[in-house]
Each structure stands twice: as C-alpha cells, then as structure tokens.
N, C-alpha and C positions, 0 to 999 in steps of 0.2 A: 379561462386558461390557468393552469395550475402552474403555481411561481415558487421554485425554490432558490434556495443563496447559492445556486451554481449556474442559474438561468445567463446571466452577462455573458457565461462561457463564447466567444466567438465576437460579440458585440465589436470590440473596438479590433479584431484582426482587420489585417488591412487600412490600420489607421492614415494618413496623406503626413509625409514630412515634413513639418516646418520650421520654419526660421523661429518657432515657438516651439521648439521638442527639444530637449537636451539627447546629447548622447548620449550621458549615460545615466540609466534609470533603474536605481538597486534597492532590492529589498538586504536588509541588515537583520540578522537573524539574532537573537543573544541567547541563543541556546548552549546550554553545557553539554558533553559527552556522558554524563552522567543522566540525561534525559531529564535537569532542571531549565528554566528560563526564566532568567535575570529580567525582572519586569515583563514578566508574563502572565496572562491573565486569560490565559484560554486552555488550561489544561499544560501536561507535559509538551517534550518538544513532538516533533509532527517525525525528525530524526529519529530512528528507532535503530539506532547503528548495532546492537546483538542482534539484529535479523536481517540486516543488510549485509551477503556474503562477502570477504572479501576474494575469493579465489573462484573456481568457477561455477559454484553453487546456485543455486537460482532463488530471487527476492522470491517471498510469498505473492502469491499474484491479487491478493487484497492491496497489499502494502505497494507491488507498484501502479495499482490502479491509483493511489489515492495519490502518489505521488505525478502521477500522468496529469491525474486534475487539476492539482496544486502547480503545474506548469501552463498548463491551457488555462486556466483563469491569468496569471500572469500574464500569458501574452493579450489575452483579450482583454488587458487592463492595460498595456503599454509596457509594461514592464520586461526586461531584458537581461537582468542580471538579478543575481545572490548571492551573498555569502554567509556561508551556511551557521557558522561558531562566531558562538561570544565575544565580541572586544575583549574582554579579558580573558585572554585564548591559552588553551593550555599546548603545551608543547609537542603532545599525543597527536595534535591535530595533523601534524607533519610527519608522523609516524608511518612506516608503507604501506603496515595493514589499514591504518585509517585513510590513506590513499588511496586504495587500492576500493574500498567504501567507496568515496566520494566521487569516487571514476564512474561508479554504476549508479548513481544519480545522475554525472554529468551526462550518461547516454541515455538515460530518459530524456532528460530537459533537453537535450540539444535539437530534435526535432521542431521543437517550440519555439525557436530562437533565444532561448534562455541557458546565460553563460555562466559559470560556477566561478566564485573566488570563495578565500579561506582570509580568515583573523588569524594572526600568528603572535605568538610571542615570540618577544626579540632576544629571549634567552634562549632560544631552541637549541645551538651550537651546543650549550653546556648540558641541556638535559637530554639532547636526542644525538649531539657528537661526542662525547666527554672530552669537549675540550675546556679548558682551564677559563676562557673568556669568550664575550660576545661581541668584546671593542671588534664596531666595523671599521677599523681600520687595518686589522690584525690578519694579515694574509690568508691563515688557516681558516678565519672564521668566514673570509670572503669566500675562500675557494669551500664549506663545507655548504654557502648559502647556493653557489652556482651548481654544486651538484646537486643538492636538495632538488631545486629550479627544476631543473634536468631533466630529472626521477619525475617531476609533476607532470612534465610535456609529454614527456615519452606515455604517460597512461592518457592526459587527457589534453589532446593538442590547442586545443580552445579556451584551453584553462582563462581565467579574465587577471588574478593575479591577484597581492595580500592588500588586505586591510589591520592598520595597524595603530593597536593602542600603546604609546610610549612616554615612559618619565611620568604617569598621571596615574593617580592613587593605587599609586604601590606597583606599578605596572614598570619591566625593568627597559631600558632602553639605552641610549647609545649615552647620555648623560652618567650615566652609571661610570665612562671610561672618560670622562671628561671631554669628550665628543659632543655634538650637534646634533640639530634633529635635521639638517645639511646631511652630516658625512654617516647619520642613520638611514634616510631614504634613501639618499642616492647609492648607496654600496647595495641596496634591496632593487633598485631602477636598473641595475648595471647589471645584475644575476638575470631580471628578467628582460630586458632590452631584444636578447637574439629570436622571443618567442612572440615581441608586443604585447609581452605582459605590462599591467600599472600598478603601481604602488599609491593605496588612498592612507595618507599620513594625517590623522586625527589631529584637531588643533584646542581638545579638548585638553588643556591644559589650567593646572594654578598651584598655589601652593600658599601656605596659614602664614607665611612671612611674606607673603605680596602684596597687602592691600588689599585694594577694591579689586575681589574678583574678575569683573566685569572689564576692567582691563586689561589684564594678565595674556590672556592669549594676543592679542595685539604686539602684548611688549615683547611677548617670547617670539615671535615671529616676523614684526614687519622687518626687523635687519635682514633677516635671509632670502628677502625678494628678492628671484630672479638667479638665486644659485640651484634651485630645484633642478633637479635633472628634465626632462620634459616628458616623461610616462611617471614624474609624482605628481599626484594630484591633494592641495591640502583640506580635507574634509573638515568643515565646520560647522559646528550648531547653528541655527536659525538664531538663536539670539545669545549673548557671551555669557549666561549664566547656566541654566541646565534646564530647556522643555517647559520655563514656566507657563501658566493659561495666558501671561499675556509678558513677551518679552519685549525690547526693541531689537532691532535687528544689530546682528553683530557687526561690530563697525569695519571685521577686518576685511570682510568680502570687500567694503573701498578702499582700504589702505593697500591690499596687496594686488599688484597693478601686473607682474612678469610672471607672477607663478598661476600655476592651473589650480582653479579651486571646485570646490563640489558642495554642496549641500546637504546638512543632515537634519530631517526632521523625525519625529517619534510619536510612531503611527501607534502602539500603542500606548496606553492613557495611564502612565508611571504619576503625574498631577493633578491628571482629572477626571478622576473619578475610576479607574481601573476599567473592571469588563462591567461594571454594577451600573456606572452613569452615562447616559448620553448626551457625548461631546463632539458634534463635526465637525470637524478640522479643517473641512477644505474654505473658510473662511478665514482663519487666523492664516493657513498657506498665502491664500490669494492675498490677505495683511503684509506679508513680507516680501509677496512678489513689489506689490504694488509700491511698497517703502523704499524696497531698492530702487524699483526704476527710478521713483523720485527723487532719491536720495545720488541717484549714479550722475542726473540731468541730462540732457540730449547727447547724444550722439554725435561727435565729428563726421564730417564727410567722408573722413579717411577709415575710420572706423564703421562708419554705415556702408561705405564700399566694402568693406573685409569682412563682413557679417556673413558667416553660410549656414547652413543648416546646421544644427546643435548648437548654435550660439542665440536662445534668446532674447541674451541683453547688448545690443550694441555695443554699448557703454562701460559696458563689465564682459568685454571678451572671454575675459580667461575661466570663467564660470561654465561650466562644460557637465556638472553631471546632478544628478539630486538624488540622496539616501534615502530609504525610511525605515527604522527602525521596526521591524513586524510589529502585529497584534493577533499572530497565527499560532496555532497552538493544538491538538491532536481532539479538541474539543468536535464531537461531530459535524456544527455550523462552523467551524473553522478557526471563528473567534468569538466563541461563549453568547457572547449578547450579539442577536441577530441586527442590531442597528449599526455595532463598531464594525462589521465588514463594510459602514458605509466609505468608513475613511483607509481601508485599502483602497476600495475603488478609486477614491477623491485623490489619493497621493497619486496612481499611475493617469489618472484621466490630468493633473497640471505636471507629471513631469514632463506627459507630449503635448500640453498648451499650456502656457504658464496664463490665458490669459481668459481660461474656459469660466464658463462665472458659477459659483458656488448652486447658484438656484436649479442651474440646470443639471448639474453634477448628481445633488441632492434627486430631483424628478426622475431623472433617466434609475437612479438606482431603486426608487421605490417602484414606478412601472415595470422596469426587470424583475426585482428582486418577491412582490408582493402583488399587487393588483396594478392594474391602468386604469383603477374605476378614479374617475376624479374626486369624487366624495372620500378617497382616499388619500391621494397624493397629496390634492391641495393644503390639507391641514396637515400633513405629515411631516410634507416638506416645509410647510413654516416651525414646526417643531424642528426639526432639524436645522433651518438657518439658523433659528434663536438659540439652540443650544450651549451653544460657545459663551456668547456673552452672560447667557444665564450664571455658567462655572464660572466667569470670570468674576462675577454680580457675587455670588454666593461663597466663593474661596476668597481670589484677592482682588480687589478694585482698584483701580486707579493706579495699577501700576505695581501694588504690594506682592512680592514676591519671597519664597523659598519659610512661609511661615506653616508649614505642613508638618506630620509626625514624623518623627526620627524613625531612620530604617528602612520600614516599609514603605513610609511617604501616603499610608492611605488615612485620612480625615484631618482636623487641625489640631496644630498644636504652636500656636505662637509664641507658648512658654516654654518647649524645649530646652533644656539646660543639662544634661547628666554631668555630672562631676568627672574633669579631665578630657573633657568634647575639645576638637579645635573648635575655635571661636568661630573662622568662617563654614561651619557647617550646621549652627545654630541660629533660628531665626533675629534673634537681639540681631545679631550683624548686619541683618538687612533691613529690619523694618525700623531699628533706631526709636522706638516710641519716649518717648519723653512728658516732661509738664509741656512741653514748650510748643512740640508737633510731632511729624513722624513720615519716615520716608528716607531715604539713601539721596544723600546729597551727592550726585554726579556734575554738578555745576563747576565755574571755573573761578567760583569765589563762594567767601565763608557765608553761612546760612546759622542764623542765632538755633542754639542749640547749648543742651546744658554742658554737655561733653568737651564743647568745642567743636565743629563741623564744619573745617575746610574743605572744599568739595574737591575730589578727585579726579576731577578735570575727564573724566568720559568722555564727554561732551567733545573735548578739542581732539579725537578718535576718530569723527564723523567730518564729512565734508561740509560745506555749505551747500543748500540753506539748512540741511539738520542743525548743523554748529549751532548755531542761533537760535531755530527753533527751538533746541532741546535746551539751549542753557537758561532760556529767562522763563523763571517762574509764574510770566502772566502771557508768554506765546507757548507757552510747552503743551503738546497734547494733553485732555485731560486724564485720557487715558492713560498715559506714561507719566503722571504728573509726581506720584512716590515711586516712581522708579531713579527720577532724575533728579528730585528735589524732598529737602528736608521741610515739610509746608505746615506751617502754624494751624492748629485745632480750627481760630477764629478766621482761618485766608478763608476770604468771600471767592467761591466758585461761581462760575458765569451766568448758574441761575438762579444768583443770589444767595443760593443757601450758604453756610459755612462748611467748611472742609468736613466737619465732623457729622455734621447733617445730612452730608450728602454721602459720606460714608455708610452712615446707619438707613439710608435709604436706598442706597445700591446694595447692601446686604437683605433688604426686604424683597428688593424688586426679582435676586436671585429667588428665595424661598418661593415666592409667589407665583415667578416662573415653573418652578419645580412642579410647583401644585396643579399649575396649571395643565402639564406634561402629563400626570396621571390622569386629569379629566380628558384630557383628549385622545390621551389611549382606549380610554374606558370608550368613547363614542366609538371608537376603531372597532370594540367588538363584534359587531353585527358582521363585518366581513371576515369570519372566522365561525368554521364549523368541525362537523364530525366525520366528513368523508371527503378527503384532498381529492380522490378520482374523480372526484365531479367538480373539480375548479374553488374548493374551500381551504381555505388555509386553515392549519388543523389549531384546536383548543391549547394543545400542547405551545406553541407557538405560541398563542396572547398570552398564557399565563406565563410565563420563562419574564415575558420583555414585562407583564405587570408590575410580578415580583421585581423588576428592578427600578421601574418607575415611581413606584413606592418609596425603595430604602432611597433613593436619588432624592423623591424630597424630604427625608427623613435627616437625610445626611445635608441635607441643605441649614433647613435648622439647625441642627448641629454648630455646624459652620458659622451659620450666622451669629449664634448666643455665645460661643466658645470669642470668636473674637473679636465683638462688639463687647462681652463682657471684661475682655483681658483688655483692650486697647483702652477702657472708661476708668481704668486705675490712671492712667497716666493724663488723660483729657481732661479728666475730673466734672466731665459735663454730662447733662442729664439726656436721654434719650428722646427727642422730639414727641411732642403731646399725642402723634398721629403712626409712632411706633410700636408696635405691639412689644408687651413686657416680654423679657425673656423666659422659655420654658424650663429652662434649668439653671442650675448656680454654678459659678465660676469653680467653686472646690471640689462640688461632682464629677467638673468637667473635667478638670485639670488631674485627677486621682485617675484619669482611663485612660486607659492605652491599649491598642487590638495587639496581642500575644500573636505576631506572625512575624515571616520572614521575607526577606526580600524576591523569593521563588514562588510566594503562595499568593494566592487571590481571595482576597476579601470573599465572604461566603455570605449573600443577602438574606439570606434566611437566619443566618445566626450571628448578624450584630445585634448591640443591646438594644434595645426599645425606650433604656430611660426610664 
C-alpha cells in the first residue's frame, strides 16, 4: 500500500469523548502577514492572504484545496481550533479587509469542525481607530473593541475569539496605562461575552529587573486569581522559561486555583533542532502530563464528582485547553522534514488523551504515514522514542538550559555575550558555570558559589511533594538537577560518577545516538524505491530524511565539543580517559555564528562541515 504524509487523513474522526480530551485543542500559527514565520521551519506561511479574495472573488481552487486538507488532517488529528497570526500580532490583523480574508478560511474549515481565532494587538484602538489610547479602561476604547467584536460575528458567527500577547517583549498592553493584565482581558471577555467568544491571555511574561526568570510569571499572576472574567483563559508554557529540550513544569498551573488555564506547548522545534533534527515530542508532552498529575496529587471526592468531559485532570479543574504552537509551513510535506509531522500528530492524539502512550503514538504514525512492514516501524519507532533524550543528551543535560545561539537559537553557544545584551537573555544567567560548579540555583537556601548564590526559592512555587523533591540537592531529579541547583564539578551522581563525568558522558551518549539515527536510516533503505504506484516509497523521500540524519549528527558533535570545551575552562578537569578528544577548538568554535534570522531555516546542506 502506498503511504503518504496525508494517509491519517480520517484516522482519528470520530474519536470517543473523554474525561481525557480537553476542550480546547489549538494549533497556534506564528505566522506574519507578510508571509514570514516567527520560528518556522517549513517554508513560508501556508496563508497566502494576496490570493485570498476579500470580496466576492473566488480563492484559486489549488489554494483552497490545500487548505480543505490542512482542515481534514486537523480534525483526523483531534484538533478543533486555530489561530491564524503571530503572537506578536500586528494591528492589520483586525482590519475588514483582513477580515473579510479570514472569513473565507473560516468557511472552509468550518465543515471540519475547526473554529478560527486571531492574535491581536492590544494597541489596535490607536492604529485601526485613531484614537489617542488603548487604556481598557477608557470608554471609547471599550466601545471601539465591542464594535470591532461585532464586525467579526456578523462575518463569521463561530468566530473562537483573541489570543493575546501583552506587556512581554515589547508587545503593548494594558500596563502601558497603568492597568492590569485583570482590567486588560476582562474589557476583551466583555466585547466577546454576547457571542461565547474567549480571550486566551498569554502568561508569557518577565522582565531583566525580575530576577530569576523562572518565577516572574507566577509573581505576575498568582494575585489575580479568580478576578479573570470566566471566557479568559490564562495560556501558559509547559515549563516557566521558553520550550527548553527539557523544562520543569510551570509551577503556576498549581498555584492558580479560580482561573481557567490552558496550555502552550511548541510543536515546532525553535530548540531542537529546527526542521534538520529529529525530535518527538510526544514523550517530553506525556513528561508534563505525568508531572502535573503528580505534582496536582489525588483528587477530592468533590472534585472527582465535578470532573466532566474536557477536564482531564481532576485536581487541576481549571485546566481546560492545550496550544501548539505549528511546525506547518507551505513546504510540500507540510513540515520540511517528513518525521516532524510526527509531532503534529503527537500534540492532537494527547490533547484528546493526555494519557495515550508515546509508543503507540509513534507506531500508529509510521504504519500510516510510511509502511506497516514491522521490519520498519519496529526500529523506527524506537528511533523516535529515543529521540528526545538523545537532544537533551547532546544540547543540554541535566537540566542545563537556554545556552543555545543568540537570535536564531539554531546550534550552541554557551558563550553568548554581545555588548549591551540584557543579562537574562544570555546564557551566563542560566547556566552560572564557575570554578566552583554550575547550574541555576532554584533552592530555598544558599549553594557555595563564587558570585554568591542565594537560591531563588522556585522551588517554594510548587506544591508538595515537588517542594521538596525539587529543593534538595541529593532527592532532586537528576534530570532537573542544573536546573534547580547550583552542583559542585566533584557532586558524586547516583552512579557514582562526578557531575562532570557524567556530563561529558551524557554529551557522548547524545553524539552516539545521533550516529546511531543515520545507521538506522541507512537500514531503512531497502524499503524505498523508484515507482510509488506500486507501493514503494520514493528515493526522493530517503534522501531529504538522510540529509538531515547526517547534519543531526554533525550538529550533535558540534554541541558536544562546543560545550564540553567552554564548560572545562571553568571545571578545570580533564575529560575521562574513555571520552573521545574533541574534533574541533574552542576559538573555532566560538568565532562561528550561522548568519540568519529568526524567519529562516537552517539549510542542511549548507552548514559548515568544520
């Protein structure tokens, strides 16, 4: 049977409701109007808004084929909602002709059961009403927001309603008037209230005079539990800093007890590895399902009574929807590298089971998407379980986070420093390396360190038993272990080795993985030929996923030399007798930077070779 990347088409319609399916399940588009995308790795946007009529013109019948399809894989994935524009939305978006667009999307998709929302900027009042301000408090900008509102129903009655980036890097918001991010959503909940429209309020927040990032959105938020209006919903990151390969979960999903919350993970791979590497996600997902539930602990009786369908966590009621940020893009397969459509699938198959297991997720998608010969899947799918921790293995271990390159965020760079950088957007601020040890002290007491390192008390963020686990440096995950603690070169890890040891051995264990990824593709080949009509999957195909199986472990090495060589200035210790020397020199390394932008995609064919 011949298998393409739109075979799932139908697979999960008709999926069974349950008390594991959130109600609301969205993809998060970060596409510009300009037909860029903000951490996109699969070509331009798949929006092609100069060919989308707004009056009564008719879409080319390519373009809405393509978009028929891109709703029908949606629903045969679970998925039920979008919105269409970048968090960092521009004002156009609210525009009539740009509505009048988005109308004729929503009458494709709506067949599908797939509901449209928009990103808005919350300066629209001043650049689409000319009026003087955007304070929601300011009558005129109330009443310019309920007519806007209005104007959206009357075109598309189903509309789903804004998502919104506010007060966070550079983005303007109700703080601007000395207002709340309270009397910001709720005047946006009140314009949509008479249609059941929602407002998802981003709690992506922080700022270079707050400290430890990692707290910041907790501090900004836990006071206003419970004044939310009850159509805002507060969207938060999977873990409090930004998508790292391995975070812990944000602690505000348990702090904030009255208000509705939602979940934002990033389906596209902005850390790991872009469209070049493969990274399956639905394992770090099911990492955060399973943390929270641990983290939430049972259920009341009262709360296990109250549980209905869209509520998969008892214990965390208010948790009602899950984002994912696309990895979709006008690229023919959808998303560049034929393996990352695996983690679309994987985001919509646990936002209707949180509790679906990664193996099987993995399986069902390669017997769809490729062969059901077992001599296939079986090795594939363990290539894909192991993927994740290979990236984690090979970028940051144990916890190490946000030491990647400035900008574009593609390869390492744990020396980043430009002159006049904020501090918390350079790695020094998080990985802390010292003579002494290395790691972000989140504990609730000081950790010897040259600096000084009082720890930031995180830790007292999380309920029990996290509290606990997370604050002592000999029960903390080892996995989170520099994420939460500042830990001595010589700390003896649990199998024995020393911290630095076992560092330089989780950076091997990644490369080796890597290598191992190309040999097992390489076996892959025999099920790939010259004529698909007759059930072969075409050459074209294995060579595309080679070429990046290659630079995947090329770029692994990289990684590895790049921050085993910069962290061993500070360790001052020698690389274990059974470590292979490194392939390149720290001043090599450190003198490169890939010359792109935060719209472009790494191009495997033409990074350096070294």
């Amino acid at each position: 049977m011949k298998k393409t990347l739109l075979s799932l088409v139908g697979l999960l319609v008709g999926i069974t409701v349950s008390a594991q399916q959130f109600d609301l399940r969205l993809l998060n588009h970060w596409d510009n109007p300009n037909g860029t995308v903000e951490r996109g790795y699969a070509g331009r946007s798949i929006w092609k808004w100069e060919e989308i009529p707004s009056g009564k013109g008719k879409m080319p019948t390519a373009l809405k084929e393509r978009y028929e399809e891109y709703a029908k894989i949606n629903q045969s994935y679970g998925i039920n909602g979008t919105v269409l524009n970048n968090v960092n939305a521009k004002p156009m978006a609210l525009s009539t002709d740009m509505l009048r667009k988005t109308k004729k999307l929503a009458d494709i998709f709506r067949p599908y059961g797939i509901k449209v929302y928009l990103s808005v900027n919350f300066a629209s009042p001043k650049a689409l009403g000319n009026l003087e301000t955007a304070d929601p408090l300011n009558k005129e900008v109330q009443q310019w927001w309920q007519k806007k509102v209005k104007e959206i129903y009357q075109l598309i009655p189903d509309f789903g309603g804004f998502l919104v980036k506010a007060n966070s890097e550079g983005e303007p918001g109700p703080m601007d008037y000395g207002r709340t991010h309270v009397d910001g959503a709720n005047m946006l909940a009140e314009a949509l209230k008479p249609y059941n429209g929602i407002v998802m309020w981003r709690a992506f927040v922080y700022s270079s005079q707050g400290g430890d990032r990692a707290n910041q959105a907790y501090e900004e938020f836990i006071n206003f539990d419970g004044q939310f209006a009850d159509n805002v919903i507060i969207q938060i990151k999977n873990g409090p800093i930004d998508f790292q390969p391995r975070e812990a979960v944000s602690p505000l999903f348990f702090g904030l007890k009255k208000t509705k919350t939602m979940v934002e993970f990033q389906i596209t791979q902005e850390y790991t590895g872009g469209s070049i590497h493969t990274c399956f996600l639905a394992p770090m997902w099911r990492e955060f399902f399973d943390t929270l539930e641990f983290g939430a602990g049972k259920p009341t009786a009262e709360q296990q009574a109250a549980s209905t369908s869209g509520v998969p966590f008892p214990a965390i009621p208010n948790l009602v929807g899950v984002a994912g940020v696309a990895n979709i893009g006008d690229s023919v397969n959808w998303t560049a590298n034929d393996l990352a459509m695996s983690n679309w699938y994987a985001f919509g198959r646990l936002a209707n089971d949180v509790k679906a297991s990664s193996r099987d997720i993995a399986e069902t998608f390669l017997r769809e998407n490729y062969t059901d010969d077992e001599g296939f899947v079986v090795p594939m799918a363990q290539l894909l379980l192991k993927s994740r921790e290979a990236v984690v293995d090979y970028m940051m271990p144990m916890g190490l986070h946000h030491i990647f390159a400035g900008g574009h965020h593609y390869g390492p760079e744990p020396w980043y420093a430009p002159r006049g950088s904020r501090e918390d957007w350079l790695p020094r601020f998080y990985h802390r390396a010292d003579s002494i040890g290395i790691g972000f002290n989140r504990s609730d007491y000081e950790e010897e360190c040259l600096a000084g390192n009082m720890g930031s008390n995180n830790v007292g963020q999380y309920p029990e038993p996290l509290r606990t686990l997370y604050n002592n440096i000999e029960t903390c995950p080892e996995n989170l272990l520099l994420w939460f603690h500042h830990v001595p070169w010589g700390h003896v890890m649990s199998n024995g080795l020393t911290m630095w040891e076992n560092m330089c051995y989780m950076y091997d264990r990644g490369v080796n993985q890597a290598n191992d990824f190309v040999q097992t593709w390489g076996e892959m080949r025999k099920y790939f030929g010259k004529d698909e009509s007759k059930g072969v999957m075409s050459m074209e195909r294995y060579r595309m996923q080679e070429v990046r199986f290659v630079r995947q472990a090329k770029d692994a090495q990289w990684w590895r030399d790049a921050c085993l060589l910069y962290f061993q200035q500070f360790s001052h210790r020698p690389l274990p007798v059974d470590s292979p020397a490194p392939r390149f020199q720290l001043d090599q390394l450190m003198k490169y930077h890939l010359n792109m932008d935060n719209y472009t995609a790494a191009d495997p064919t033409k990074l350096p070779e070294w």
